[in-house]
C-alpha positions in Angstrom: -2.1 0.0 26.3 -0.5 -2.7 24.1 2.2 -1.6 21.2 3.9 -3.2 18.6 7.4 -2.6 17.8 9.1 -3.4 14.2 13.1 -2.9 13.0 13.6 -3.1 9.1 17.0 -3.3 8.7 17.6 -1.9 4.7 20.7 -0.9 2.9 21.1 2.4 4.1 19.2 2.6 7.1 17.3 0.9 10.1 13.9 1.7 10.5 12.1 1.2 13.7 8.4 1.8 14.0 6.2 1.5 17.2 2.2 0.2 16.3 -0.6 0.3 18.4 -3.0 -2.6 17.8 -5.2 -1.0 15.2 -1.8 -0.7 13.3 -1.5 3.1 13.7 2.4 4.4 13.8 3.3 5.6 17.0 6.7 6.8 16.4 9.0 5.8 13.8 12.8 6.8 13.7 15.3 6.3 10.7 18.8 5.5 11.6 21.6 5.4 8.6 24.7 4.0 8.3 27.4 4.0 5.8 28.6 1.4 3.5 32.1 0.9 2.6 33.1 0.8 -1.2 37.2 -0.4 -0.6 37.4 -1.1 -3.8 35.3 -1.7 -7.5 32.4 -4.4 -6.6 33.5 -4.8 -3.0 30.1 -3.5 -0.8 30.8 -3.9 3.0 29.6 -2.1 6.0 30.4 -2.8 9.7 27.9 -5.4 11.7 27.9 -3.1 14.9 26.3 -0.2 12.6 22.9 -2.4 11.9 23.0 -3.2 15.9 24.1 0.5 16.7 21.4 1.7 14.3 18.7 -0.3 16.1 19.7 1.0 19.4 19.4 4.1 18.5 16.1 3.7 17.1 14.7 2.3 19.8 15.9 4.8 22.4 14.1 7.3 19.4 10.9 5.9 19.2 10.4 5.4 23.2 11.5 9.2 23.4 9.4 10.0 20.8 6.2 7.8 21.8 6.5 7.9 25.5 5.9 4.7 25.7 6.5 2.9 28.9 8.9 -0.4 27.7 6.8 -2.9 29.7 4.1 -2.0 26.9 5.5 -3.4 23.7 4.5 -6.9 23.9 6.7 -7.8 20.9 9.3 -7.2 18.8 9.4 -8.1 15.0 12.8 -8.4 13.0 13.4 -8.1 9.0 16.0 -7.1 7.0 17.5 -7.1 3.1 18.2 -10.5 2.7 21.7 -11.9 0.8 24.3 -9.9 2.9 26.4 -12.0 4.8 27.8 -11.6 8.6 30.7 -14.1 10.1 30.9 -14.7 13.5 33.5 -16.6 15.3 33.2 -18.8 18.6 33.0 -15.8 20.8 30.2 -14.4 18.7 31.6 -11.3 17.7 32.1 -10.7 13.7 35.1 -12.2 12.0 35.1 -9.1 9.3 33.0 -6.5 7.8 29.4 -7.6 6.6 29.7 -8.1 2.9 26.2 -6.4 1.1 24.1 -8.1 -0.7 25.2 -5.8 -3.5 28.5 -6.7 -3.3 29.6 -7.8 -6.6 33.2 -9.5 -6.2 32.0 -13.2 -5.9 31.9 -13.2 -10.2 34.5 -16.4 -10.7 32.5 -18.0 -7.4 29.2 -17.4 -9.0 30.7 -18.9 -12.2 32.2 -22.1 -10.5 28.6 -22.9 -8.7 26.9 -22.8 -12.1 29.5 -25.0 -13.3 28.6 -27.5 -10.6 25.1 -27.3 -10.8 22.6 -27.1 -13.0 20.3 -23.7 -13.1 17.1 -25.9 -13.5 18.3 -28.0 -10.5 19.0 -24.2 -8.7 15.6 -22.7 -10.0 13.7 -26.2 -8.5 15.6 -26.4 -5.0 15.8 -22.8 -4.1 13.2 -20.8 -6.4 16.3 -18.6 -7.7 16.1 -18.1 -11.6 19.5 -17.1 -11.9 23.0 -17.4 -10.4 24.7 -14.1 -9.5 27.5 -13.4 -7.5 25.0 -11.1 -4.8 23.5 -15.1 -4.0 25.2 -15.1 -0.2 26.5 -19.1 -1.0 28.6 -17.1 -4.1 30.3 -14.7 -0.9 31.1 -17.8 1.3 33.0 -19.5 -1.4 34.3 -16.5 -2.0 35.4 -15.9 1.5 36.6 -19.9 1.4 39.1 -19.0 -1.1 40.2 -15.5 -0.8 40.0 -15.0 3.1 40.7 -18.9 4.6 41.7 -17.7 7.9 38.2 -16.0 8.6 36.6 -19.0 7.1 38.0 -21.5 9.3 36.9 -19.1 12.2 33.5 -18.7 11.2 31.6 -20.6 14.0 28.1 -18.5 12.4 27.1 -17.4 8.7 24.1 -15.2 9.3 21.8 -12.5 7.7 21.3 -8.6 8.6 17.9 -10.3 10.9 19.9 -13.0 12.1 22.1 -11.2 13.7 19.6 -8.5 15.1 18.0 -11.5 16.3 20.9 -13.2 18.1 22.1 -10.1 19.7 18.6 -9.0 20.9 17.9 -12.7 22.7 21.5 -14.7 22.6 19.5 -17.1 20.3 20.4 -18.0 16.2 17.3 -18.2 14.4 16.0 -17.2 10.8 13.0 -17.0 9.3 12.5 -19.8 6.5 11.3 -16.6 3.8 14.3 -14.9 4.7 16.6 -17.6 3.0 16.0 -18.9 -0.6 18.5 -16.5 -2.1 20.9 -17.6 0.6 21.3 -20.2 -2.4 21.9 -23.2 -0.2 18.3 -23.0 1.2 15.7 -26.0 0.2 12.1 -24.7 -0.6 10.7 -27.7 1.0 12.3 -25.8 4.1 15.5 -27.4 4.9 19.2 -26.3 3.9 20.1 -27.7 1.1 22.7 -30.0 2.2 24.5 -30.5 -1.4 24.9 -27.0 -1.6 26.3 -26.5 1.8 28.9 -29.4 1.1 30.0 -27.7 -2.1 30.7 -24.4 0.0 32.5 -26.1 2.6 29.7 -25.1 5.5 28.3 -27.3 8.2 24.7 -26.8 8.7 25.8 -26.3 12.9 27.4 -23.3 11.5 23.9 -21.9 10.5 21.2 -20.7 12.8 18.2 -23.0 13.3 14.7 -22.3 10.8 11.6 -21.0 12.0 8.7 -19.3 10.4 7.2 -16.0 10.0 6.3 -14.9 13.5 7.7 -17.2 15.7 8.5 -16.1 19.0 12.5 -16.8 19.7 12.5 -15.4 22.8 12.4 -12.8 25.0 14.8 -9.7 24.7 18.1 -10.4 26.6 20.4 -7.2 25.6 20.4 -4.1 27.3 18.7 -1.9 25.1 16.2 -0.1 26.5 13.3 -3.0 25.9 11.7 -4.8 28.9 12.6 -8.1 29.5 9.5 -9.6 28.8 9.1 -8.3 25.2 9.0 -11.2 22.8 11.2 -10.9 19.6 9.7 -12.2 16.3 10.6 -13.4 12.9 10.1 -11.8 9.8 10.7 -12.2 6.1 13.2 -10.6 3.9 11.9 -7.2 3.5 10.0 -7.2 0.6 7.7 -9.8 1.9 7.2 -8.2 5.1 6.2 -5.0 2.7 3.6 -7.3 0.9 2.4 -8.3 4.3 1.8 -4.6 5.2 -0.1 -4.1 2.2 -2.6 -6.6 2.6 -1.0 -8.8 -0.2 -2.0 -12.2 1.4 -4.0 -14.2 -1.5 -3.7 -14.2 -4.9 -4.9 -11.2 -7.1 -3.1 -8.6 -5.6 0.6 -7.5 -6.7 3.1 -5.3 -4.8 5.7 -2.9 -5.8 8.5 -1.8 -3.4 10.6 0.9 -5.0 13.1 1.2 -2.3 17.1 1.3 -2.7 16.5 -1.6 -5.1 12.7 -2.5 -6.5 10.8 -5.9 -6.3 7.5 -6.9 -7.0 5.9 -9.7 -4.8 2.5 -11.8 -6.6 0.9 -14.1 -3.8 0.5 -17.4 -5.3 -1.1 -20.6 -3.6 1.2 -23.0 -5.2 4.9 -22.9 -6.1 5.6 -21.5 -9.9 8.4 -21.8 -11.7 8.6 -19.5 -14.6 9.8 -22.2 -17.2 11.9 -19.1 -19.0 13.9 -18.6 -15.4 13.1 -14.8 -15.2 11.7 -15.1 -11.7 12.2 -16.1 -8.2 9.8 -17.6 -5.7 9.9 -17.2 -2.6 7.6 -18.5 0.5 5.0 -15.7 2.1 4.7 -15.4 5.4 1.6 -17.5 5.3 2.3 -21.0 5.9 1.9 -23.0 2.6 1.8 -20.0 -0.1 4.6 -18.7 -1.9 5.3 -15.2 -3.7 7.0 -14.3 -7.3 9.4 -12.2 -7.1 11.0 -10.0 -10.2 12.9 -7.9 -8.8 15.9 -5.0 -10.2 18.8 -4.3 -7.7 18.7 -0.5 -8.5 15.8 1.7 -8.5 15.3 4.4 -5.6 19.2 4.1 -5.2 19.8 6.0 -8.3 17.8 8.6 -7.5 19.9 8.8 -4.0 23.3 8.6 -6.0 21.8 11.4 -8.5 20.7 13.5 -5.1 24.3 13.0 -3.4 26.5 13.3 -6.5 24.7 16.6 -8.1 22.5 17.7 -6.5 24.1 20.3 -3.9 22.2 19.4 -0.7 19.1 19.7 -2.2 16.3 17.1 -0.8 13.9 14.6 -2.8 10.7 17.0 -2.7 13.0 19.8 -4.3 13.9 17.4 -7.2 10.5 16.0 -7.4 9.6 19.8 -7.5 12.2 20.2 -10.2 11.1 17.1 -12.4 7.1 17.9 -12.0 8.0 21.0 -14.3 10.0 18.8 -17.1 7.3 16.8 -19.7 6.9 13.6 -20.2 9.2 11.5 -22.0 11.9 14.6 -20.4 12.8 16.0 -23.8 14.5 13.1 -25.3 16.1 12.0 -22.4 16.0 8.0 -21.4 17.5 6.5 -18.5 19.0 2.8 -19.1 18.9 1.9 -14.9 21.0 -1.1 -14.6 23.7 0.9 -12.5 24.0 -2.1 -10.7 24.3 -5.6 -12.2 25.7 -4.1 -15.4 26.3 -0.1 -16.5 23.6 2.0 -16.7 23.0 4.7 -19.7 21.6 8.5 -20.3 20.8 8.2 -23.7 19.9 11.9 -26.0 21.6 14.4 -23.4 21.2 17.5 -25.1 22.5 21.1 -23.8 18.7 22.2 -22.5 18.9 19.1 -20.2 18.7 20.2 -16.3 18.6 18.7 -13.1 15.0 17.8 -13.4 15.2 16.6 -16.9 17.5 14.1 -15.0 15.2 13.2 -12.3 11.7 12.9 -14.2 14.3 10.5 -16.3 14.9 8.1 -13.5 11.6 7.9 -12.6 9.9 7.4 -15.9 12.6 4.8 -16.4 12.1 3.2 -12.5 8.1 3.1 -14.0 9.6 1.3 -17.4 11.2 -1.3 -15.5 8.1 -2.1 -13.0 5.9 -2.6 -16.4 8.9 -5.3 -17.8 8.7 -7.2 -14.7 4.4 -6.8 -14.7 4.3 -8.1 -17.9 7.1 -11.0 -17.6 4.1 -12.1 -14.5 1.6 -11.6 -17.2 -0.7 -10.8 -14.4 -2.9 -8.4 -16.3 -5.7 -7.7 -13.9 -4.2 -7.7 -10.6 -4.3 -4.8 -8.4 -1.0 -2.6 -8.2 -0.5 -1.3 -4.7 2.8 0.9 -4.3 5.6 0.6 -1.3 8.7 2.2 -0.3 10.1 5.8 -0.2 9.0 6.6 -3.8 5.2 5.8 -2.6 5.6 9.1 -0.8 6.2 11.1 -4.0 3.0 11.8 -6.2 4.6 12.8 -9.2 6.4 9.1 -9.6 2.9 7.0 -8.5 1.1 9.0 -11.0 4.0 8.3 -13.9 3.7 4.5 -12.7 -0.2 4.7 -13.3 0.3 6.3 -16.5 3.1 4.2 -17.8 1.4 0.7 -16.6 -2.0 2.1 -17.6 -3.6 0.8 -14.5 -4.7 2.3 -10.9 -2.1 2.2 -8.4 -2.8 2.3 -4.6 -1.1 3.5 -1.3 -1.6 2.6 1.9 -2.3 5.2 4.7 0.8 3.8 6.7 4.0 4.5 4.8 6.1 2.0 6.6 4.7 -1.0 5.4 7.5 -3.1 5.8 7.6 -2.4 9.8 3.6 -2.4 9.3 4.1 -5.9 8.0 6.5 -7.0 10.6 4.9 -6.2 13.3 1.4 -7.9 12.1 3.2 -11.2 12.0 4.7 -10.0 15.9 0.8 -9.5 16.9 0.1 -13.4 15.0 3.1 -14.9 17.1 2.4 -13.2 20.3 -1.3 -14.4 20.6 -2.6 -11.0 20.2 -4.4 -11.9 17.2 -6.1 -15.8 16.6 -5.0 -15.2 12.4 -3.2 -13.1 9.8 -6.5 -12.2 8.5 -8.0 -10.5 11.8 -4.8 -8.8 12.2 -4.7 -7.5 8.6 -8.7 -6.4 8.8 -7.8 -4.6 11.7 -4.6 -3.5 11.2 -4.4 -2.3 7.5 -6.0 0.9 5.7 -5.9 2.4 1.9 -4.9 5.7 1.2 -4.9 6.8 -2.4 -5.4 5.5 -5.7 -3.8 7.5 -8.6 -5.9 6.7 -12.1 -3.8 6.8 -15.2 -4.5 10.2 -16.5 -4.0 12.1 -20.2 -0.2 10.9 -20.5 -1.1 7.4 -21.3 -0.7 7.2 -24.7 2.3 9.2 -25.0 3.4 7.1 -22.0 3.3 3.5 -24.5 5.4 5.4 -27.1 7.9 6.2 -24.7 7.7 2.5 -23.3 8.5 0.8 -27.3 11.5 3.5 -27.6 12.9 2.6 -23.8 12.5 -1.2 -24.6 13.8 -1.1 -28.2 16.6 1.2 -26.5 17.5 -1.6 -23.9 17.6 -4.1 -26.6 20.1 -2.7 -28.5 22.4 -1.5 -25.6 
C-alpha cells in the first residue's frame, strides 16, 4: 500500500493526517500547544512546541494507522503563515516565535507605510493593507527593540519553514506561503527594496519553491523512513481550498478556523482598486486566489468555551445555542476581538450561555457575507472548511444568512486533504492536480437556506448599521 501523510501546523495545534490514495483519512491526530501572552499585543509560543507537536503526531497516526513507515511515500508541509522564527548560525532559535497575531509591531507598521506607498505594497505583494501581523512589521520590530538577536539571526523563517528544515536539514518555502511576509514579489522573487528597508539579506531567507516540490527526503529521527519525500505547501488556507476542490474559477471557500478567510480562484491577478483584499498565488502554477480574510472567528468561540464555559465542550454549546432563536433575543456580536475590540451589544438579564454562543456564530455568518459581497461574486458556489464545518447548526445559519447553499466535504481535514494532494503531484504519484483531485476529493452535505432567511437579512442591516456606528 501507498499513504500520504500531511502536518498543518495552525495556531493552536498541529494536525497530522495519514491519506491513502483515494484521499480517505487513515488516522489523524491533533497535537496543541500553548501560546504565550507576556504582555498586551505580545503573541509568542516556543519553536520546539510546533516540532514537538509534529512528533507527536506522527508517532499518533502510525500507532493509530499501523502503518508500516516505508509506506508513506511523502510528506506535505503547511502552516499559518506571518509568524516569524529566528535562527542563529547553529540553527537553533534565537527567541520565541512571534504569532502572526502578535500585535506589538504598531510604530513598525506605521514607519513602512511611511516609506512606501500602499498602492506600491498592494501591486508588489497582493497585501491591501499594512498591519503590524505583516512578518516584515516583526523583523523591524525585532531590528530595533531586540538588536542583539537581530544581528544573530543567520534564518527568518515561517511555522513550514521550519518544519521543513528540521524534517530534511534543507531551507525552503513555498512561493504561496509568502506574500504577507510583506517583503515577498508576486512575480515570485523577494522583494529586494523591502528587504533593504528591514535590514535583511536575502541569504538570510530560505530558497523559493512551489507548491509540491519535493525538498528532500526526511533526515530527522522521527519515526518516518528515510526515503519519504517532504513537500511544499501553501499557507493554510490555500492548502484548505485545494482540499475542497477550489482549483478554477467559480467556486469560493470559507475556512472558519481560529481566524476565517475566504479563498476565490482567479486566472489572473486582481487587485481590488478599493484595497479590501489580498491575492495571493494558488497552488496551481499561474493562478492566483482572493483572499478577505478576519483574524478572529472560531477563536472567539474557543475564548468564550475557556473563559465561561466550565469545561463544557463545543457540541454542548452548539446544543445550548440550537435552543436560543435567531437573531438570540437582541443580542449582536461586534467580532473584531482581534485587530480592534470587539462588542456584545443589547445584553439583557434573560441572556444565557447559548444566547452568547448562537451570538458568535450568527455574527461569524455576518462577517463571511461582508467579505462575499466585497468579492461581489454572486453566483459562486460556497463550500465550508474548518472546525465550525463540523457543526450543523453554524452551516445552516451561514446558508440562511448568505441566502445561498453551502457545501461540505466528506473529509473534514481539508487542509491536510489539500496538502497531501499536492504531496501525491510532487511525488509522481499523480501526472496533474486534476487526476488527483477527481480521485482524491468527495462532497458531503449541502445545507439549503431554510425559513430563517428573511429574518436572517433584517438581522444582517441591524449588525451592519451596528458596525458602522461603533
Amino acid at each position: 500500500m501507498t499513504y500520504l501523510m500531511a502536518l498543518d501546523a495552525g495556531t493552536t495545534s498541529v494536525k497530522t493526517a495519514l491519506f491513502d490514495l483515494d484521499g480517505r483519512a487513515v488516522a489523524c491526530q491533533v497535537h496543541e500547544y500553548s501560546l504565550r501572552k507576556p504582555s498586551p499585543d505580545y503573541v509568542e509560543a516556543d519553536p520546539e512546541d510546533y516540532y514537538r507537536a509534529a512528533a507527536a503526531g506522527i508517532a499518533g497516526v502510525l500507532r493509530e494507522s499501523g502503518v508500516a513507515p516505508r509506506d508513506i511515500v511523502a510528506l506535505g508541509v503547511t502552516s499559518q503563515g506571518e509568524t516569524l522564527i529566528v535562527l542563529g548560525a547553529d540553527g537553533e532559535p534565537l527567541r520565541p516565535a512571534i504569532v502572526w497575531l502578535d500585535n506589538r509591531a504598531q510604530d513598525e507598521a506605521r514607519r513602512i507605510e511611511a516609506r512606501f506607498d500602499r498602492q506600491l505594497v498592494h501591486r508588489t505583494t497582493g497585501q491591501h493593507e499594512i498591519v503590524p501581523g505583516w512578518t516584515a512589521a516583526k523583523v523591524l520590530w525585532l531590528r530595533e527593540h531586540e538588536p542583539e538577536v537581530f544581528a544573530k539571526a543567520a534564518k527568518f523563517l515561517m511555522v513550514a519553514d521550519y518544519l521543513v528544515y528540521r524534517l530534511t536539514g534543507h531551507f525552503v518555502s513555498d512561493r504561496a506561503l509568502n506574500p504577507s511576509t510583506l517583503y515577498y514579489d508576486l512575480s515570485g522573487v523577494w522583494w529586494k527594496d523591502m528587504l533593504e528597508f528591514l535590514g535583511v539579506d536575502e541569504r538570510q531567507l530560505p530558497e523559493l519553491g512551489k507548491s509540491g516540490d519535493v525538498v528532500g527526503k526526511v533526515s530527522s529521527d522521527i519515526g518516518l523512513s528515510p526515503d519519504t519525500l517532504v513537500t511544499l505547501a501553501p499557507i493554510d488556507q490555500i492548502a484548505g481550498a485545494v482540499g475542497a476542490g477550489n482549483l478554477a474559477p467559480g467556486m469560493v471557500t470559507e475556512t472558519t478556523g481560529s481566524a476565517m478567510a475566504l479563498c476565490a480562484t482567479v486566472a489572473e491577478p486582481v487587485f481590488d482598486p478599493r484595497r479590501r483584499v489580498s491575492l495571493y498565488h494558488h497552488a496551481l502554477p499561474g493562478s492566483f486566489v482572493l483572499m478577505p480574510w478576519s483574524p478572529t472567528a472560531g477563536m472567539i468561540l474557543r475564548w468564550f468555551r475557556d473563559e465561561f464555559c466550565d469545561g463544557q465542550d463545543y457540541a454542548a454549546l452548539a446544543a445550548l445555542a440550537s435552543a436560543v432563536p435567531p437573531g438570540c433575543d437582541g443580542l449582536i456580536l461586534l467580532p473584531r476581538l482581534g485587530d480592534s475590540r470587539g462588542v456584545f451589544h443589547g445584553v439583557g438579564l434573560a441572556h444565557g450561555r447559548g444566547h452568547f454562543v448562537r451570538a458568535i456564530m450568527e455574527a461569524v455568518a455576518f462577517m463571511l457575507r461582508d467579505n462575499l459581497e466585497t468579492l461581489a461574486l454572486d453566483r459562486s458556489e460556497v463550500c465550508s472548511l474548518g472546525g465550525a464545518a463540523r457543526s450543523e447548526l453554524w452551516l445552516q445559519i451561514k446558508a440562511d444568512v448568505l441566502n445561498r447553499p453551502v457545501s461540505t466535504l466528506e473529509c473534514e481535514e481539508t487542509t491536510c486533504l489539500g496538502t497531501a494532494l499536492l504531496a501525491a503531484v510532487g511525488a509522481g504519484l499523480y501526472p496533474d492536480h486534476a487526476e488527483a483531485a477527481a480521485k482524491m476529493l468527495r462532497r458531503s452535505r449541502t445545507f439549503e437556506p431554510g425559513p430563517d432567511v428573511a429574518l436572517y437579512q433584517e438581522l444582517y442591516g441591524r449588525y451592519s448599521r451596528l458596525n458602522q456606528l461603533l
